[in-house]
FIDRENSE-788940 format. One record per residue (C-alpha): x, y negated, z; chain. Coordinates in steps of 0.02 Angstrom, whole numbers. Each point is the difference from the previous one (the first is absolute). Last residue first. Layout:
X:Y:Z:A
...
//
This chain:
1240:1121:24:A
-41:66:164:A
-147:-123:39:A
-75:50:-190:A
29:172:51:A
-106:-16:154:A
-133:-82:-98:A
-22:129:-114:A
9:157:110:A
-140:-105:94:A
-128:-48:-137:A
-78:159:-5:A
-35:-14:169:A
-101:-177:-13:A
-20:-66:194:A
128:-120:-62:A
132:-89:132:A
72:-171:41:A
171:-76:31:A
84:144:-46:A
90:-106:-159:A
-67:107:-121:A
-168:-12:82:A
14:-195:39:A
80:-22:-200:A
-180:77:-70:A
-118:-100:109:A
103:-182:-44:A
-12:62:-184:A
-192:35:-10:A
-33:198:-34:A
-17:71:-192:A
160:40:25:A
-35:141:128:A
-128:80:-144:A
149:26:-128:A
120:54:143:A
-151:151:36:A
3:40:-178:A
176:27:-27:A
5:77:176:A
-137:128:-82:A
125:46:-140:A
167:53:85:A
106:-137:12:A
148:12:-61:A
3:-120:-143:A
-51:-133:95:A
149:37:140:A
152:-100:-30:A
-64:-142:-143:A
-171:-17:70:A
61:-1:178:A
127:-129:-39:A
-111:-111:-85:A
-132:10:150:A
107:-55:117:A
91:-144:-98:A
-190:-38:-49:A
-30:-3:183:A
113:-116:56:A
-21:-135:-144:A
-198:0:44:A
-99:-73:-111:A
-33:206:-92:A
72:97:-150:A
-66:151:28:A
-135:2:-140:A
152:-17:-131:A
90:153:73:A
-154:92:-22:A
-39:-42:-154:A
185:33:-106:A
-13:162:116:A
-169:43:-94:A
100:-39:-168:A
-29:-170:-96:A
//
Protein backbone atom coordinates (compact mmCIF):
# COMPACT_ATOMS: atom_id res chain seq x y z
CA UNK A 1 0.00 0.00 0.00
CA UNK A 2 1.61 3.45 -1.07
CA UNK A 3 1.74 6.49 1.47
CA UNK A 4 -1.28 8.02 -0.60
CA UNK A 5 -2.97 4.40 -0.46
CA UNK A 6 -2.68 5.47 3.72
CA UNK A 7 -3.67 8.61 3.73
CA UNK A 8 -6.70 8.36 1.77
CA UNK A 9 -7.67 5.35 3.96
CA UNK A 10 -7.10 7.44 7.35
CA UNK A 11 -9.54 10.09 5.88
CA UNK A 12 -12.27 8.19 5.58
CA UNK A 13 -14.39 9.60 8.47
CA UNK A 14 -18.69 9.11 9.90
CA UNK A 15 -19.39 11.97 8.37
CA UNK A 16 -20.84 11.64 4.59
CA UNK A 17 -20.12 15.52 4.20
CA UNK A 18 -16.78 15.52 5.04
CA UNK A 19 -15.49 12.50 3.32
CA UNK A 20 -17.04 14.13 0.02
CA UNK A 21 -14.76 17.09 1.25
CA UNK A 22 -11.94 15.43 2.02
CA UNK A 23 -12.06 13.06 -1.21
CA UNK A 24 -12.03 15.88 -3.39
CA UNK A 25 -9.19 17.60 -1.80
CA UNK A 26 -7.11 14.45 -1.85
CA UNK A 27 -7.83 13.78 -5.45
CA UNK A 28 -7.37 17.82 -6.64
CA UNK A 29 -4.68 19.04 -4.46
CA UNK A 30 -2.72 15.96 -2.46
CA UNK A 31 -0.31 15.82 -4.88
CA UNK A 32 0.42 19.48 -4.75
CA UNK A 33 1.07 20.09 -1.68
CA UNK A 34 4.29 21.07 -0.83
CA UNK A 35 5.71 18.72 1.95
CA UNK A 36 4.95 20.37 5.37
CA UNK A 37 1.01 20.73 4.34
CA UNK A 38 1.31 16.93 3.86
CA UNK A 39 2.27 16.74 7.32
CA UNK A 40 0.19 19.37 8.79
CA UNK A 41 -3.27 17.52 6.94
CA UNK A 42 -1.83 14.27 8.52
CA UNK A 43 -1.95 15.87 12.14
CA UNK A 44 -5.57 17.77 11.35
CA UNK A 45 -7.02 14.22 10.90
CA UNK A 46 -5.98 13.04 13.83
CA UNK A 47 -8.85 15.62 15.25
CA UNK A 48 -12.55 14.22 16.26
CA UNK A 49 -14.94 14.45 13.16
CA UNK A 50 -17.56 16.97 14.56
CA UNK A 51 -14.14 19.37 15.39
CA UNK A 52 -12.73 18.79 11.93
CA UNK A 53 -16.17 19.56 9.72
CA UNK A 54 -16.76 23.03 12.26
CA UNK A 55 -13.24 24.35 10.91
CA UNK A 56 -13.91 23.42 7.33
CA UNK A 57 -17.21 24.52 7.67
CA UNK A 58 -16.05 28.13 9.53
CA UNK A 59 -17.94 27.26 12.30
CA UNK A 60 -14.90 27.15 14.61
CA UNK A 61 -11.22 28.06 14.43
CA UNK A 62 -7.52 26.44 15.30
CA UNK A 63 -4.98 28.46 17.12
CA UNK A 64 -2.51 25.89 15.09
CA UNK A 65 -0.75 28.14 12.16
CA UNK A 66 0.54 25.47 10.36
CA UNK A 67 -2.70 24.10 10.13
CA UNK A 68 -4.27 27.19 8.40
CA UNK A 69 -3.11 26.96 4.61
CA UNK A 70 -4.57 23.46 5.14
CA UNK A 71 -7.76 24.11 6.39
CA UNK A 72 -8.51 26.91 4.09
CA UNK A 73 -7.94 24.67 1.14
CA UNK A 74 -9.95 21.98 2.50
CA UNK A 75 -13.01 24.86 2.75
CA UNK A 76 -12.09 25.77 -0.96
CA UNK A 77 -12.14 22.39 -2.26
Amino acid sequence: MSDFDRIRWRSRRGLLELDLILDRFLAQQWHTLPAEQQMAYQEILLLPDNDLLDMVNRRADTDVEHWLPVIERLRNA
